[in-house]
PDB file of the backbone (N, CA, C, O) and the ligand in Angstrom, with CONECT records:
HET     ZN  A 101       1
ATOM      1  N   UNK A   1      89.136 122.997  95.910  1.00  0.00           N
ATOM      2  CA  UNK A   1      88.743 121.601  96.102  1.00  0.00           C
ATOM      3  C   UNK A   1      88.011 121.413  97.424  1.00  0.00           C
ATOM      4  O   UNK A   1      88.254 122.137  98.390  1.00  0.00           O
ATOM      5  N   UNK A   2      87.031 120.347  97.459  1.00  0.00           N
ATOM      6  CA  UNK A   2      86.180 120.467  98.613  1.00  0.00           C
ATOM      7  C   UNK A   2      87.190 118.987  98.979  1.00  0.00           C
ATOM      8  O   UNK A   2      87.742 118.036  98.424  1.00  0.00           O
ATOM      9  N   UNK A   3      86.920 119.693 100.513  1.00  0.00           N
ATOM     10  CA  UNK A   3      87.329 118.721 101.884  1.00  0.00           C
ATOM     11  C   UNK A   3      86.521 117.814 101.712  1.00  0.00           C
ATOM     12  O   UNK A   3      85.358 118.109 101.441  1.00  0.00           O
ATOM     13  N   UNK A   4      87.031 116.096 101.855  1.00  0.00           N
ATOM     14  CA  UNK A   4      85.947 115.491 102.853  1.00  0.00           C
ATOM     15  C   UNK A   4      86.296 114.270 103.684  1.00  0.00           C
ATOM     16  O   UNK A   4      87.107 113.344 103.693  1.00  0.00           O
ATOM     17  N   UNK A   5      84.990 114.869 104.568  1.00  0.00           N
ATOM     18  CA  UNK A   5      84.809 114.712 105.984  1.00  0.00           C
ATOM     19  C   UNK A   5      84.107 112.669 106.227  1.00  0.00           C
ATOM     20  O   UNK A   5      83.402 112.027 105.449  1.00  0.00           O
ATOM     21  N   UNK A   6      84.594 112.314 107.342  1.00  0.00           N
ATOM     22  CA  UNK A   6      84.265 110.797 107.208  1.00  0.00           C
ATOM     23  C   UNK A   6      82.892 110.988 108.437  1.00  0.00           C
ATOM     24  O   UNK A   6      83.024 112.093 108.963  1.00  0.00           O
ATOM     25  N   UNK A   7      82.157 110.537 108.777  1.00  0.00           N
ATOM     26  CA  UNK A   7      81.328 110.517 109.463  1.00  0.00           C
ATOM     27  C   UNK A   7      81.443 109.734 110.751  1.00  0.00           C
ATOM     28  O   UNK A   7      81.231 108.542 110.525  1.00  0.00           O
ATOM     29  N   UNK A   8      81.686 109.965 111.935  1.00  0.00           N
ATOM     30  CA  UNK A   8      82.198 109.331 112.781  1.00  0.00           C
ATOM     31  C   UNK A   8      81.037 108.079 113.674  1.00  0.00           C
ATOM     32  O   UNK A   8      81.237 107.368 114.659  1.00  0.00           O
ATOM     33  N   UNK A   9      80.218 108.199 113.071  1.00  0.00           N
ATOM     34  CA  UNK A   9      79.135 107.275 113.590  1.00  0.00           C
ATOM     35  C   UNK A   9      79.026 106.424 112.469  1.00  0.00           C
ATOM     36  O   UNK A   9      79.061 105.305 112.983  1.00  0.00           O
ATOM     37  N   UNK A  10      78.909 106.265 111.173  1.00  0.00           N
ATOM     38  CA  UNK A  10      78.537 105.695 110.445  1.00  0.00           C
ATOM     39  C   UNK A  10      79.524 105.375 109.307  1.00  0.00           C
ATOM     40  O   UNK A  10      79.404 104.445 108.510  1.00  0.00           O
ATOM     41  N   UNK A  11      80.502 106.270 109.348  1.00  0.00           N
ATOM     42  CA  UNK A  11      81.796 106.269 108.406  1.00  0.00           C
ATOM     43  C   UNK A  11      81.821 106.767 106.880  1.00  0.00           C
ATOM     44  O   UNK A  11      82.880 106.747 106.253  1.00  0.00           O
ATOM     45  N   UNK A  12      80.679 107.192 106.327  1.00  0.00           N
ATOM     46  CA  UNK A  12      80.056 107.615 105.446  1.00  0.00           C
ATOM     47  C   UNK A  12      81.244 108.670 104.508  1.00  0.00           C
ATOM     48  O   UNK A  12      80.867 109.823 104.718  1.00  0.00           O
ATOM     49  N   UNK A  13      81.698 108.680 104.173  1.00  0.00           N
ATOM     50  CA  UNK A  13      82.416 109.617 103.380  1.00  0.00           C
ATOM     51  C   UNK A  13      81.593 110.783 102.633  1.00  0.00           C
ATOM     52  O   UNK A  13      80.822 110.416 101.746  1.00  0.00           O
ATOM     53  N   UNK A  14      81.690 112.113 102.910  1.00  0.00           N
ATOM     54  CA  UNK A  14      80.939 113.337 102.675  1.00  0.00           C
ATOM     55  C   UNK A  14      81.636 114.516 102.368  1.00  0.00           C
ATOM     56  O   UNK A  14      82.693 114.586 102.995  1.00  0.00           O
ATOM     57  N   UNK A  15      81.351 115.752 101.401  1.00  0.00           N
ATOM     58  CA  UNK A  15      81.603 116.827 101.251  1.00  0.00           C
ATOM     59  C   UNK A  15      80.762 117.792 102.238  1.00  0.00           C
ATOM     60  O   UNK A  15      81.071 118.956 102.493  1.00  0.00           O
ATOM     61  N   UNK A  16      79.581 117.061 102.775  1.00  0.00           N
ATOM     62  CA  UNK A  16      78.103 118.002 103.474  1.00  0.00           C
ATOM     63  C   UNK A  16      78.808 118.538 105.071  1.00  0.00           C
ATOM     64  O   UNK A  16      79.348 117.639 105.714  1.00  0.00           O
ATOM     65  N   UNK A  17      78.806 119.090 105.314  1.00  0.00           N
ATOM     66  CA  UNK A  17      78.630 119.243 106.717  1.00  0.00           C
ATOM     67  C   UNK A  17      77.863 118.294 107.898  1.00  0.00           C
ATOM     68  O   UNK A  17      78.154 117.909 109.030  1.00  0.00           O
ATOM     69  N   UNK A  18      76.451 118.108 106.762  1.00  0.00           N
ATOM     70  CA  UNK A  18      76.102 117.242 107.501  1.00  0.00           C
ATOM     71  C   UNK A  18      76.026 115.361 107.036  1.00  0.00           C
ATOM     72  O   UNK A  18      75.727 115.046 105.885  1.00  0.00           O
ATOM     73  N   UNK A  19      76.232 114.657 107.740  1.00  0.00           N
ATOM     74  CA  UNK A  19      75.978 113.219 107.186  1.00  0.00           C
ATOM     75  C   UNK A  19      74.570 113.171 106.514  1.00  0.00           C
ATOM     76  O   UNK A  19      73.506 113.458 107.063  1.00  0.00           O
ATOM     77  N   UNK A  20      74.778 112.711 105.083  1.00  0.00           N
ATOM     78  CA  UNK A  20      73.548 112.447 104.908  1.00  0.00           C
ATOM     79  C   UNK A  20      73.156 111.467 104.471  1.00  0.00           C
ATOM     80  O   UNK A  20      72.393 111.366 103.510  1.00  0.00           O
ATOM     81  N   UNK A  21      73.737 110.379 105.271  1.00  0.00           N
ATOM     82  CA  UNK A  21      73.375 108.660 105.776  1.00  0.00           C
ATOM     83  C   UNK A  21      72.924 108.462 107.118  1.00  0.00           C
ATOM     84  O   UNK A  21      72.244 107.446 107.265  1.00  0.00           O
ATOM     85  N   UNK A  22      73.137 109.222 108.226  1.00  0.00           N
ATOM     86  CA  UNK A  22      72.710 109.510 109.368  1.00  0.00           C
ATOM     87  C   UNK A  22      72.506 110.872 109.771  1.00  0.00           C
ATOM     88  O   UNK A  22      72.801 111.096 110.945  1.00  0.00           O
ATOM     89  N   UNK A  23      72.217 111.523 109.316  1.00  0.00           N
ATOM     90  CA  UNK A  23      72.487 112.967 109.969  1.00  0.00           C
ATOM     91  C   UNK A  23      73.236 113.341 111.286  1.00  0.00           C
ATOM     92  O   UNK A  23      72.779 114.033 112.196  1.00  0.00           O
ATOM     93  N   UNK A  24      74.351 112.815 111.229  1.00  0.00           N
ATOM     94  CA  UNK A  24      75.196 113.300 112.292  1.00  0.00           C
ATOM     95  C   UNK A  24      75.929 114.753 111.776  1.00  0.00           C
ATOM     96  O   UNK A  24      75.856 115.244 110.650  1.00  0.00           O
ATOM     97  N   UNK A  25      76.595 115.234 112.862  1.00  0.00           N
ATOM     98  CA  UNK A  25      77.298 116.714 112.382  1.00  0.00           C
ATOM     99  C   UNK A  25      78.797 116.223 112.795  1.00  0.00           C
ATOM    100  O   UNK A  25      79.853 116.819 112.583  1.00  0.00           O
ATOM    101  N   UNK A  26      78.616 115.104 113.376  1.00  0.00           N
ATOM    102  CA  UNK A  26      79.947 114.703 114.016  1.00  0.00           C
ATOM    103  C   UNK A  26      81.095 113.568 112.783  1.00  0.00           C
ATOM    104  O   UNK A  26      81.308 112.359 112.691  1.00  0.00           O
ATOM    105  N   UNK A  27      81.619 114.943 111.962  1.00  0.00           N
ATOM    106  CA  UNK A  27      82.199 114.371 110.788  1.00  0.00           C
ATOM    107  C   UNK A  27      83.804 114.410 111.269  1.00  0.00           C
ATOM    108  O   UNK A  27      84.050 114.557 112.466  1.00  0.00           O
ATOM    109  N   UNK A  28      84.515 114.321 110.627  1.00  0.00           N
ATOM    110  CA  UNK A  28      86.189 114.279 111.129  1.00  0.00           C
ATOM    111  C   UNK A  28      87.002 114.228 109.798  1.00  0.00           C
ATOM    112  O   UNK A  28      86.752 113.483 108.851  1.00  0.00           O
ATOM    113  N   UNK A  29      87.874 115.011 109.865  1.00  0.00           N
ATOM    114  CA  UNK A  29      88.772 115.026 108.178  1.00  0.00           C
ATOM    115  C   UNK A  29      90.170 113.952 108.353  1.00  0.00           C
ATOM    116  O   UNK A  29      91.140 113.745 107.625  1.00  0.00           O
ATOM    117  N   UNK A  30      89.745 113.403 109.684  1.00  0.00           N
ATOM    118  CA  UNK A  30      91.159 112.951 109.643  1.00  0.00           C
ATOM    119  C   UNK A  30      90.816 111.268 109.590  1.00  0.00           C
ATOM    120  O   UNK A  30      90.711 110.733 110.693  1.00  0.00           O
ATOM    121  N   UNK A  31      90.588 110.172 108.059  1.00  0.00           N
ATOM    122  CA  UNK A  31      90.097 109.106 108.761  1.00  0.00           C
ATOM    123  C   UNK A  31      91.255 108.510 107.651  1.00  0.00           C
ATOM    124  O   UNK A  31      92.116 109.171 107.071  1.00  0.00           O
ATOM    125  N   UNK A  32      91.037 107.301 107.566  1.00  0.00           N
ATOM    126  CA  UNK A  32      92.100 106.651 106.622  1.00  0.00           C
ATOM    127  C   UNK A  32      91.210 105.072 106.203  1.00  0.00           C
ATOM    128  O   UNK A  32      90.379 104.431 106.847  1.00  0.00           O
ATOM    129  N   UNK A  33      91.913 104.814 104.662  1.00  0.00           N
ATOM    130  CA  UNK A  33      90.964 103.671 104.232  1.00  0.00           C
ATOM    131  C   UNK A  33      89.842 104.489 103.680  1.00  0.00           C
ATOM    132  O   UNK A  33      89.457 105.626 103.951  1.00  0.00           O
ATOM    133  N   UNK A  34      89.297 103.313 102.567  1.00  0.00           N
ATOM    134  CA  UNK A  34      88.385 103.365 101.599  1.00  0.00           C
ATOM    135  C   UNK A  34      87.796 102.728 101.157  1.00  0.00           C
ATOM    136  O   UNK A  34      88.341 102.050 100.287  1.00  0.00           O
ATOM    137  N   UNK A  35      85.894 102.410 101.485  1.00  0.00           N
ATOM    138  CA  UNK A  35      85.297 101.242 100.751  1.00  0.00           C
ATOM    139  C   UNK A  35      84.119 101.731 100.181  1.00  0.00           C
ATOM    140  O   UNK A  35      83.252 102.510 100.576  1.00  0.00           O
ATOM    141  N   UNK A  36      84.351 100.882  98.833  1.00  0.00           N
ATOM    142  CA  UNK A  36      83.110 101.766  97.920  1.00  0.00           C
ATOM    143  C   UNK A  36      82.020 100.330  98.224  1.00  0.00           C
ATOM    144  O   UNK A  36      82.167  99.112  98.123  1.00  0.00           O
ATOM    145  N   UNK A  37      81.115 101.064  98.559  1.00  0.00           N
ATOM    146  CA  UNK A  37      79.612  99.914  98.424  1.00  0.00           C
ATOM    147  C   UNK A  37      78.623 100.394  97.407  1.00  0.00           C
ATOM    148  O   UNK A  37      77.944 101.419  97.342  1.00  0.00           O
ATOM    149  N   UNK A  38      78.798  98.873  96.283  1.00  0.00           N
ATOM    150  CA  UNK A  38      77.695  99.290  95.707  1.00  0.00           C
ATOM    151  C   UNK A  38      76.302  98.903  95.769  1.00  0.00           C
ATOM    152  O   UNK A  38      75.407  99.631  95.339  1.00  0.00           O
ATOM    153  N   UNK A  39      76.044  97.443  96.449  1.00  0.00           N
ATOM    154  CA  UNK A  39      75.260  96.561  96.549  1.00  0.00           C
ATOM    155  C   UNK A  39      75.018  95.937  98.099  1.00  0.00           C
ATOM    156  O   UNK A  39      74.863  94.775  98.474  1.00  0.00           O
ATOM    157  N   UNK A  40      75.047  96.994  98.707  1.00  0.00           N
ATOM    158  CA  UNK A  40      74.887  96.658 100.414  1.00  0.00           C
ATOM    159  C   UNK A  40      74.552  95.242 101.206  1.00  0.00           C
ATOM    160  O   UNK A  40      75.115  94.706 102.161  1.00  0.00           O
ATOM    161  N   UNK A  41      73.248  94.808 100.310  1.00  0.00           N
ATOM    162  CA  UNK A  41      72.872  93.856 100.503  1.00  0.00           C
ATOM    163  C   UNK A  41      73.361  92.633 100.507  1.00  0.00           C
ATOM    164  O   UNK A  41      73.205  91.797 101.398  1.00  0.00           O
ATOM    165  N   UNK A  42      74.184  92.469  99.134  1.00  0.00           N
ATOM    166  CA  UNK A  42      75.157  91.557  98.839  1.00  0.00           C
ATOM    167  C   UNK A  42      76.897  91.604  99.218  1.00  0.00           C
ATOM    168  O   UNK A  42      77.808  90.797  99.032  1.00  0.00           O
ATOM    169  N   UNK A  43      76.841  92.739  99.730  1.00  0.00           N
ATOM    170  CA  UNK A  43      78.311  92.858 100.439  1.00  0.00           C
ATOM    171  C   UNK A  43      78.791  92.477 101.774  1.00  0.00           C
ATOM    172  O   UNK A  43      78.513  93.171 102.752  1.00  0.00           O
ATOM    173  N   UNK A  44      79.328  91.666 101.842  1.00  0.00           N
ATOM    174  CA  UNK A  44      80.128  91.093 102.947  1.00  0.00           C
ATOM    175  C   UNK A  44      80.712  92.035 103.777  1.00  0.00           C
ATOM    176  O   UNK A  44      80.587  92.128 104.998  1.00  0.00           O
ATOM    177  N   UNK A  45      81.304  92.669 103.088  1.00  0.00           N
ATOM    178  CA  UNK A  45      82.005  93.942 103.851  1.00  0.00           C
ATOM    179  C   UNK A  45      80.607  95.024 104.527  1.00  0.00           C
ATOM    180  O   UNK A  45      80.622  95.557 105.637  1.00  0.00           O
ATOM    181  N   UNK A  46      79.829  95.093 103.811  1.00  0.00           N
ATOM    182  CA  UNK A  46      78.869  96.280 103.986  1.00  0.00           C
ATOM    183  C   UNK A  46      78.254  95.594 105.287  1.00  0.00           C
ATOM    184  O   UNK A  46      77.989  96.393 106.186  1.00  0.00           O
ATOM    185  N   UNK A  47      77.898  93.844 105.622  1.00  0.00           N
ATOM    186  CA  UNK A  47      77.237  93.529 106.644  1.00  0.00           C
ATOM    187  C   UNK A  47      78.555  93.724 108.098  1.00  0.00           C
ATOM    188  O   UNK A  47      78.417  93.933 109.304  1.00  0.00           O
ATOM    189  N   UNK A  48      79.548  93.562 107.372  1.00  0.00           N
ATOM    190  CA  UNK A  48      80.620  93.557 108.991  1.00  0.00           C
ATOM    191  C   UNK A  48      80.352  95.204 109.453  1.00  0.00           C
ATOM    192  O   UNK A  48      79.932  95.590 110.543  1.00  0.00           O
ATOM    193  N   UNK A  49      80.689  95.939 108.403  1.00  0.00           N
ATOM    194  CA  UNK A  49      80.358  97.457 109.075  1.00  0.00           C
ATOM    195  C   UNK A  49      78.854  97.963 109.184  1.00  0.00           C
ATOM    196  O   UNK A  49      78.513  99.116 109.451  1.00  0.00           O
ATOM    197  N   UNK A  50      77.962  96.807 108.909  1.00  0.00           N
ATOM    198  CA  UNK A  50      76.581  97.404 109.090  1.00  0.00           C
ATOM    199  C   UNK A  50      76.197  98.702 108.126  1.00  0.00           C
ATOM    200  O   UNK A  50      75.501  99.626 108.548  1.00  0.00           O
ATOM    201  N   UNK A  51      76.646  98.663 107.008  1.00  0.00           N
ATOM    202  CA  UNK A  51      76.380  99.392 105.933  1.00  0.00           C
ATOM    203  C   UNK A  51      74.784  99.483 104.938  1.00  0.00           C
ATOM    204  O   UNK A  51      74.507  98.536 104.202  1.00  0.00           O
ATOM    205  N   UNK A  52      74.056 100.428 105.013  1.00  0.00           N
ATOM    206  CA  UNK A  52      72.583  99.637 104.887  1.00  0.00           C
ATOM    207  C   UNK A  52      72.447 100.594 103.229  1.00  0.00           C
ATOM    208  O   UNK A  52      71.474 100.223 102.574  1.00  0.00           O
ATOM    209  N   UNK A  53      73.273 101.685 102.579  1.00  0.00           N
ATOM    210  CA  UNK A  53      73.374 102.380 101.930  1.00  0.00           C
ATOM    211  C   UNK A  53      74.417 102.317 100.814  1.00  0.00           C
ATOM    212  O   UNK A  53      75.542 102.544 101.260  1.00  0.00           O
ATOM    213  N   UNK A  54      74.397 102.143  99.866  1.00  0.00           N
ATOM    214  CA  UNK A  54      75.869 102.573  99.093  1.00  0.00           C
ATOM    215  C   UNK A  54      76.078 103.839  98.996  1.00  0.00           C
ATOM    216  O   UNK A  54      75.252 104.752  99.002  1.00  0.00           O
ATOM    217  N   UNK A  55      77.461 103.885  98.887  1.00  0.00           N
ATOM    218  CA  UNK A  55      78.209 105.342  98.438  1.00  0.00           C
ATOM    219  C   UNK A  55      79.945 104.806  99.166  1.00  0.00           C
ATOM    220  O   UNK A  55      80.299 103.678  98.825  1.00  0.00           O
ATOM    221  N   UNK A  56      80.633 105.369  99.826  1.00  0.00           N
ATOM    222  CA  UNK A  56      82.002 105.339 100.310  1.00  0.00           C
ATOM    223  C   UNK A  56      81.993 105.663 101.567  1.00  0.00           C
ATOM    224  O   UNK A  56      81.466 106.545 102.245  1.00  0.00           O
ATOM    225  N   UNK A  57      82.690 104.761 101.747  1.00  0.00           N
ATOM    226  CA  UNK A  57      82.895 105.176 103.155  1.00  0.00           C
ATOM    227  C   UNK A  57      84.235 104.539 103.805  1.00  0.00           C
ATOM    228  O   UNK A  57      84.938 103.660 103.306  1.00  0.00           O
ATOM    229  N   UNK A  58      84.442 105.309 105.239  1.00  0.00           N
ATOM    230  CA  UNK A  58      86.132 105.175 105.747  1.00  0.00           C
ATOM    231  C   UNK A  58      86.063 104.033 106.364  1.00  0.00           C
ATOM    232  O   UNK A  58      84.975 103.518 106.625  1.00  0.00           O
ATOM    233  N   UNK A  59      87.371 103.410 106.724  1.00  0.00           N
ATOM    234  CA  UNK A  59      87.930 102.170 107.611  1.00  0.00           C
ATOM    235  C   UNK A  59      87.917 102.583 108.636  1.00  0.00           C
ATOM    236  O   UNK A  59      87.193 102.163 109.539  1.00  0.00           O
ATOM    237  N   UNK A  60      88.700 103.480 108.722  1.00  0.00           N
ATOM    238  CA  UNK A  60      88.997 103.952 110.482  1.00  0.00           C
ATOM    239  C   UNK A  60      88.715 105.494 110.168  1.00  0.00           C
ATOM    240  O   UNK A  60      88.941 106.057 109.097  1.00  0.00           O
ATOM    241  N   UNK A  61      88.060 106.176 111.569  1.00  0.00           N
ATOM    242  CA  UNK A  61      87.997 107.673 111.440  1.00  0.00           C
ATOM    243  C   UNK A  61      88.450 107.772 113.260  1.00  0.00           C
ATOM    244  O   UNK A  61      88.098 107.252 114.319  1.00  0.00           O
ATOM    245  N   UNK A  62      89.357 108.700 112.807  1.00  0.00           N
ATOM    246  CA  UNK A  62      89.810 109.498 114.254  1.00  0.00           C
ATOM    247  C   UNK A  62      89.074 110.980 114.792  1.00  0.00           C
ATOM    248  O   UNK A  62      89.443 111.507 115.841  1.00  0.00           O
TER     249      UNK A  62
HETATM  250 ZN    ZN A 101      76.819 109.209 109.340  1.00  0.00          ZN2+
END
């Protein structure tokens, strides 16, 4: 089973090594929470976290 990693800049939820919503390398396995965006634009949630993409992503990443 593949690990995955939350993206610590952007929160992006990933199997990649690298983010590939920001290309950061600075991922972390340890985050908690879960929000699926499907409609960025229209999501409330997606504007508080500045979400400009759908896919999943973490609440908190340590
Ligand atoms: Zn990212």
């Amino acid at each position: 089973m593949m690990v995955e990693r939350a993206c610590r800049r952007c929160h992006y939820i990933t199997e990649e090594k690298v983010c590939p919503n920001c290309k950061s390398t600075d991922l972390s396995e340890d985050f908690s929470g879960l929000v699926i965006i499907f409609d960025p634009k229209n999501s409330a949630i997606a504007k508080v976290m500045k979400i400009e993409k759908k896919g999943r992503y973490a609440i908190k990443v340590r």
